[in-house]
C-alpha positions as CSV (number, residue, x, y, z in Angstrom):
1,X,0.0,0.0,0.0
2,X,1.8,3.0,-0.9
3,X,0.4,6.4,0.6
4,X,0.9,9.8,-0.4
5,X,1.6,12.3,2.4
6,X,0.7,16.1,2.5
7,X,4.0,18.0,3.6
8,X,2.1,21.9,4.5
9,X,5.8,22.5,5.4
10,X,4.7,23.4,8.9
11,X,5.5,20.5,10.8
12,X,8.0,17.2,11.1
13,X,7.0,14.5,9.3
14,X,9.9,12.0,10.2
15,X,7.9,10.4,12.8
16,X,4.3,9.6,11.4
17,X,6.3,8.8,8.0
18,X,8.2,5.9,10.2
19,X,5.6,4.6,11.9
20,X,3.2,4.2,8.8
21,X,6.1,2.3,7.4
22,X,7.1,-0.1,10.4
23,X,3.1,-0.4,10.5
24,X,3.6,-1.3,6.8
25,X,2.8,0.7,4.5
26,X,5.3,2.9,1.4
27,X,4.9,6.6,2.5
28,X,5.9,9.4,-0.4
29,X,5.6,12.9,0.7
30,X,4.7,15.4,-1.4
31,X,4.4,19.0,-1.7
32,X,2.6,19.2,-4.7
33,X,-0.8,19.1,-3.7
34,X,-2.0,18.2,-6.9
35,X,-0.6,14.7,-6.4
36,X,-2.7,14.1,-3.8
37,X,-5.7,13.5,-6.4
38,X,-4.3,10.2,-7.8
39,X,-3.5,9.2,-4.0
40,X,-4.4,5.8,-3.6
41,X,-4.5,7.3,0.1
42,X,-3.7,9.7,1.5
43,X,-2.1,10.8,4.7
44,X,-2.9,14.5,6.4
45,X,0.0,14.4,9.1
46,X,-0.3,16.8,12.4
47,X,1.6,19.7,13.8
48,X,0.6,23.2,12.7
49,X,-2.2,25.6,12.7
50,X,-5.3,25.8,10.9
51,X,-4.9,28.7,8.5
52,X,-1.3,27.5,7.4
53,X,-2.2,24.0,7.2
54,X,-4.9,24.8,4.7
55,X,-3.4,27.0,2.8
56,X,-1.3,24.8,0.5
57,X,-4.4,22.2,-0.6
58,X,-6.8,25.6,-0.6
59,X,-7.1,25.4,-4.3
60,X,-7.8,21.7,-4.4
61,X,-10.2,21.3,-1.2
62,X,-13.2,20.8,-3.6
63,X,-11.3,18.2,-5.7
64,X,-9.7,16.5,-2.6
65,X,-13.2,16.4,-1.1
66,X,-14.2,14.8,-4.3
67,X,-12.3,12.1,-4.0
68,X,-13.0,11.6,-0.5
69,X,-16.1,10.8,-0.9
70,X,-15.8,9.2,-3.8
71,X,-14.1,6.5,-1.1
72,X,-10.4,7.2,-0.9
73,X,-8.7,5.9,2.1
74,X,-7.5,8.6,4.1
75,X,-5.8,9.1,7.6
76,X,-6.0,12.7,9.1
77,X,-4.2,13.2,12.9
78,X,-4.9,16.4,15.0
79,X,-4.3,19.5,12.5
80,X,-4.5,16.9,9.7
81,X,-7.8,16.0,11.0
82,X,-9.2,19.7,11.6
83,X,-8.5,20.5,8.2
84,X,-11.2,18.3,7.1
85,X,-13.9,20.3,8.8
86,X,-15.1,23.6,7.2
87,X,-13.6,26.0,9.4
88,X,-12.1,26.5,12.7
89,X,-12.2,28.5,16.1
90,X,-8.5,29.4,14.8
91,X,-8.6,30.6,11.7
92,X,-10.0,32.2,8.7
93,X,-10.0,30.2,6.2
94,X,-12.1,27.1,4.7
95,X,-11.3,23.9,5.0
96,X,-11.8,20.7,3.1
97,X,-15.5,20.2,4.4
98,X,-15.4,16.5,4.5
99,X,-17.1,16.2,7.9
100,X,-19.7,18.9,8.7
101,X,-19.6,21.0,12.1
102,X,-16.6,23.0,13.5
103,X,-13.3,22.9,15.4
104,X,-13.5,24.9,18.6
105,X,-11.6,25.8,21.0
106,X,-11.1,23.2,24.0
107,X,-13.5,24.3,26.8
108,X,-11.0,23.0,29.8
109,X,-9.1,24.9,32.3
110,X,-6.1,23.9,31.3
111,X,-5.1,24.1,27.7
112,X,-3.3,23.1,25.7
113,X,-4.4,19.3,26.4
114,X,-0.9,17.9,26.7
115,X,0.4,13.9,27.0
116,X,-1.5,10.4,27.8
117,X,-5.0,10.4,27.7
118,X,-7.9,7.6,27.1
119,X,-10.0,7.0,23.7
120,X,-13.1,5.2,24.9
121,X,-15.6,3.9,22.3
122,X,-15.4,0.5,19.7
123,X,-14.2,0.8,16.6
124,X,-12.7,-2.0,14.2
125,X,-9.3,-0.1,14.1
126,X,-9.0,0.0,18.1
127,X,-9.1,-3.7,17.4
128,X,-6.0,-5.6,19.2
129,X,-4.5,-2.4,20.0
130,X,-2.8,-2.9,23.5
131,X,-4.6,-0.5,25.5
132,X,-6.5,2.6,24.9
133,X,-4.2,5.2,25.9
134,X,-2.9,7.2,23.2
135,X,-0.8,11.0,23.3
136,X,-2.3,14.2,22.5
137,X,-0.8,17.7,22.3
138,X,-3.8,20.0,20.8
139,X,-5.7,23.2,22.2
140,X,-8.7,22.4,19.7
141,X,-11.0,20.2,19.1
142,X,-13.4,18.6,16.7
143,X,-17.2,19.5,17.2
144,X,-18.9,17.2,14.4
145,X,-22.4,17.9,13.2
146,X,-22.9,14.1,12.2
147,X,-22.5,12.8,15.9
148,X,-22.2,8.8,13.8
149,X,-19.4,9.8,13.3
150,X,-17.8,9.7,16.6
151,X,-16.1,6.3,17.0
152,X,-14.0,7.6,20.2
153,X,-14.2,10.1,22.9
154,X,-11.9,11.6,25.5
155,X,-12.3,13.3,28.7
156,X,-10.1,15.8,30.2
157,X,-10.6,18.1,32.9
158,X,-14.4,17.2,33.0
159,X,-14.7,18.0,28.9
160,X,-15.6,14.8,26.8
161,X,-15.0,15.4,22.8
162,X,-14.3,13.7,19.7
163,X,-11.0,11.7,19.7
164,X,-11.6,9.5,16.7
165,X,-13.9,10.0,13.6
166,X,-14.5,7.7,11.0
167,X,-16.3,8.9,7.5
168,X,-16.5,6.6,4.4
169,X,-13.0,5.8,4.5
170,X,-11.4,8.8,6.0
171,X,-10.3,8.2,9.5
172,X,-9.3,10.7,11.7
173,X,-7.7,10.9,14.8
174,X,-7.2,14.1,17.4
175,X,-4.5,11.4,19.2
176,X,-1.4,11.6,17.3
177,X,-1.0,7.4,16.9
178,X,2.6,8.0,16.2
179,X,3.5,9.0,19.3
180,X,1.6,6.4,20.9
181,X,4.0,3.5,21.3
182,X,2.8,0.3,20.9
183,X,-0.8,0.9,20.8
184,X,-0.3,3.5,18.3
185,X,1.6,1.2,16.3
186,X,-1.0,-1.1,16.1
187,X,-3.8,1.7,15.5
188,X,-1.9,2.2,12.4
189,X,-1.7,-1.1,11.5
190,X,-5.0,-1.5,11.7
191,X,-5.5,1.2,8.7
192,X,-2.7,0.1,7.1
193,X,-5.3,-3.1,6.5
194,X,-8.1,-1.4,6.4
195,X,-6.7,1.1,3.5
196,X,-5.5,-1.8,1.7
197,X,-8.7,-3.5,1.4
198,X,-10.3,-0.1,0.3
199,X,-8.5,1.3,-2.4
C-alpha cells in the first residue's frame, strides 16, 4: 500500500512517516498538492495551525473532497484532521468540508491538552491495540455535526470530545498514533489493512 503524504511544510513529518512504514505501508511525501488527487490514500500528518495547514491544498479542497467521498482511504491526525472540517475557532479560512460542524476551541481549564490520555468507544481499528491510551498535544478540538461519526471520545478536565472520527473511509484521529508506542503502532496497523482492502 503506498500512501501519499501532504507536507504543508509546517511540521515534522519523520515520525508519522516511520511509523506508517514499520506499520507497513510505502509513504511518499509530497508538496505538490496536486498529487494528492491520484492518491491511492492519502495521509494528512499533524503539527501546525489551521490557516497555514490549509493553505497549500486551498485550491484543491473541492477536488480533494471529491475524491474523498468518492471512497479514498484517508488518515488525518490532529491538525491533519481539523482541516477536514469547514472552518475552525482558529482561523480564517475554509477547509476541506469532508465532515460537517466545527473545530472549537477546548472548553477545559487547562489548555493546551498535553500527554497520555484515554480513547473510549469501539471501533474496528481500536481492534487488538494494547490499551486505549494514546498522546495528545492539541488546544482544539473537533465538534462534528454528524454525531455517527464519533467512533471515540476523550475526557479531560471534565470536557468529553471527539478523539476519533471515521467517514467513508477517512479516519481521523485528534490522538497523534505516532507518538503512541505500541498501541499506536498497532492503531496504524490496523488502517494500514483497512486502506488496503479499500483502495
Amino acid at each position: 500500500m503506498k500512501m501519499l503524504m501532504a507536507d504543508y511544510q509546517v511540521g515534522n513529518l519523520h515520525s508519522i512517516k516511520k511509523a506508517l512504514e514499520l506499520a507497513g505501508a510505502e509513504v511518499e511525501i509530497v508538496t505538490d498538492m496536486s498529487r494528492l488527487l491520484d492518491a491511492k490514500c492519502i495521509v494528512f500528518p499533524g503539527v501546525g495551525a489551521f490557516d497555514c495547514t490549509v493553505a497549500p491544498i486551498d485550491p484543491l479542497s473541492k477536488k480533494i473532497n471529491e475524491r474523498l467521498e468518492a471512497g479514498v482511504p484517508c488518515l488525518g491526525v490532529c491538525i491533519g484532521t481539523h482541516i477536514l472540517f469547514p472552518c475552525s475557532d482558529e482561523g480564517k479560512l475554509t477547509g476541506v468540508s469532508f465532515f460537517d460542524g466545527k473545530v472549537r476551541m477546548l472548553k477545559s481549564r487547562t489548555v493546551p491538552h498535553m500527554g497520555w490520555n484515554t480513547v473510549e468507544g469501539k471501533d474496528p481499528l481500536m481492534e487488538d491495540v494494547p490499551d486505549n491510551h494514546f498522546y495528545f498535544a492539541h488546544s482544539y478540538y473537533c465538534d462534528p455535526a454528524d454525531r455517527d461519526v464519533v467512533k471515540g471520545t476523550t475526557e479531560y478536565e471534565g470536557f468529553e470530545f471527539a478523539t476519533l472520527m471515521r467517514r467513508k473511509n477517512v479516519v481521523a484521529t485528534q490522538f497523534h498514533p505516532e507518538k503512541s508506542a505500541e498501541s499506536g503502532l498497532k492503531f496504524l496497523k490496523n488502517f494500514v489493512s483497512f486502506a488496503e482492502d479499500k483502495a
